[in-house]
C-alpha positions, 0 to 999 in steps of 0.5 A: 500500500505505501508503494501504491501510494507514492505512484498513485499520487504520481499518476495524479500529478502527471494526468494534471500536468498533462491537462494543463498543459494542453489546456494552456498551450491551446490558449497562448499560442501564437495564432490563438493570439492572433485569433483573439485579436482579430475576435477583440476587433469585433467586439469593439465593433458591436460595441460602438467602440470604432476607434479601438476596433480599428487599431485592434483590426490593424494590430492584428493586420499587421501581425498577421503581413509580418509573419506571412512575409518573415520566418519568425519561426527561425528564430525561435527555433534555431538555437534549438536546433544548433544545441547538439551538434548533428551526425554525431560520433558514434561506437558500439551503442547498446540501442536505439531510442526513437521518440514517436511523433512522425506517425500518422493514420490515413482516412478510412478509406485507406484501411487506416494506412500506417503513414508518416508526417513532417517529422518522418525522418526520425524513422529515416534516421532510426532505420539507416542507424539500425543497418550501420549497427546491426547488434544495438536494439531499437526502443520506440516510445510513444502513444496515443495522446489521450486523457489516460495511457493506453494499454502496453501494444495498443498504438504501434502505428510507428513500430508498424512502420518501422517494421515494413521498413525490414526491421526485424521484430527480435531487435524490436522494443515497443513503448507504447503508454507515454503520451508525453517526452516525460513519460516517454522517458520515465516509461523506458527506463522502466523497460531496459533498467539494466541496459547499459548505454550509450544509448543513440536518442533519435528525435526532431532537432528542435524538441532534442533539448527538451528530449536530453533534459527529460531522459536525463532527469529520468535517469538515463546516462550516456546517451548520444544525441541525434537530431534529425527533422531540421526546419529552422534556416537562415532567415533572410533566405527564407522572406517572403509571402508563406503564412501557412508555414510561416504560423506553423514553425512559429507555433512549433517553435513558440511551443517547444520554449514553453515546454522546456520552461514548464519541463524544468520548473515541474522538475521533469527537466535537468535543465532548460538547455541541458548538454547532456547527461 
């Protein structure tokens, strides 16, 4: 009863974490702003108040032209990005530990094909490392983002892929109840407790920081950082009409700072920007 307690309270205090944190992204996030800003303007307009919806409409107008036409995103996303170096050196590492993200479901009509998005060459990076080192075994960890974790086995839509793409299932490690990096962290520890490293930590360039502080205070030790998905870049280059994509980076990068602050000040981080562990 008194280990049951202990994990039950922290069962408690992760689904809390987990609710507020979607709760207060969905909220701060730059195009729920903007949104909002755009929404104040007609407000002001019902109200009779004219003067102040038209600087509210041309605040948010103005916003609105300079991420369409500068990528905002590099710039937050950038010193993420540079953190670890990439294509690091590697020896002899004792596995391979993808963080899930860069899976997708297609429509109905498709059967519910195994599809990846736009951080797919995490699965890219993790194949090519399983052929270079034939003997290390290969973690995926993530599940479905739910309210509760999913049973053990119940999303393996990243395995599946990974499995279609020739990895055999005897070299195959399958996390699939964490919803968060955290939890990604803490849930495979848990599973190769007595596995010895280095470890190879595969994920997006810009969540890597995020990722090393998280597996570091989970207890992990020499792991080898391998970013992968860069979508920052020179800033200049990249001017000119592109809102869509512009909003998008900005949001991702926007999400990721907040999630390192929120990470370490919870405890669930080493460090904002650690440097390994």
């Amino acid at each position: 009863f008194a280990q049951a307690n202990p994990n039950r309270r922290r069962h408690s205090l992760d689904q809390l974490f987990f609710l507020a944190s979607k709760s207060v992204w969905l909220l701060i996030r730059p195009d729920t702003l903007l949104l909002l800003l755009f929404t104040l303007a007609l407000i002001f307009l019902w109200s009779g108040r004219a003067v102040a919806a038209s600087r509210s409409l041309a605040s948010a107008l103005c916003i609105t032209l300079l991420i369409g036409v500068f990528p905002l995103g590099n710039l937050v996303m950038n010193p993420l990005e540079r953190a670890f170096p990439p294509n690091p050196a590697i020896t002899q590492p004792a596995g391979i530990l993808i963080l899930g993200g860069a899976e997708d479901i297609g429509p109905d009509y498709t059967g519910n094909m195994a599809q990846i998005n736009d951080s797919g060459d995490r699965l890219i990076a993790a194949m090519q490392l399983a052929r270079q080192f034939p003997e290390a075994v290969v973690l995926y960890t993530g599940g479905k983002v739910a309210l509760s974790p999913v049973d053990e086995g119940v999303f393996e839509v990243g395995p599946d892929i990974l499995r279609q793409l020739g990895l055999s299932e005897d070299r195959l490690i399958v996390e699939g109840r964490s919803r968060t990096t955290a939890e990604n962290a803490t849930f495979s520890r848990a599973i190769v407790a007595d596995v010895e490293g280095p470890w190879i930590l595969v994920t997006s360039a810009f969540h890597m920081p995020r990722a090393v502080g998280s597996f570091c205070a989970a207890g992990w030790r020499a792991l080898v950082p391998y970013p992968t998905d860069y979508r920052g870049g020179s800033f200049w280059d990249q001017v000119g009409w592109d809102l869509a994509d512009n909003l998008a980076d900005l949001n991702t990068g926007v999400k990721e700072w907040v999630g390192l602050l929120a990470y370490r000040v919870t405890g669930r981080s080493s460090a904002i920007i650690p440097s390994g562990c």
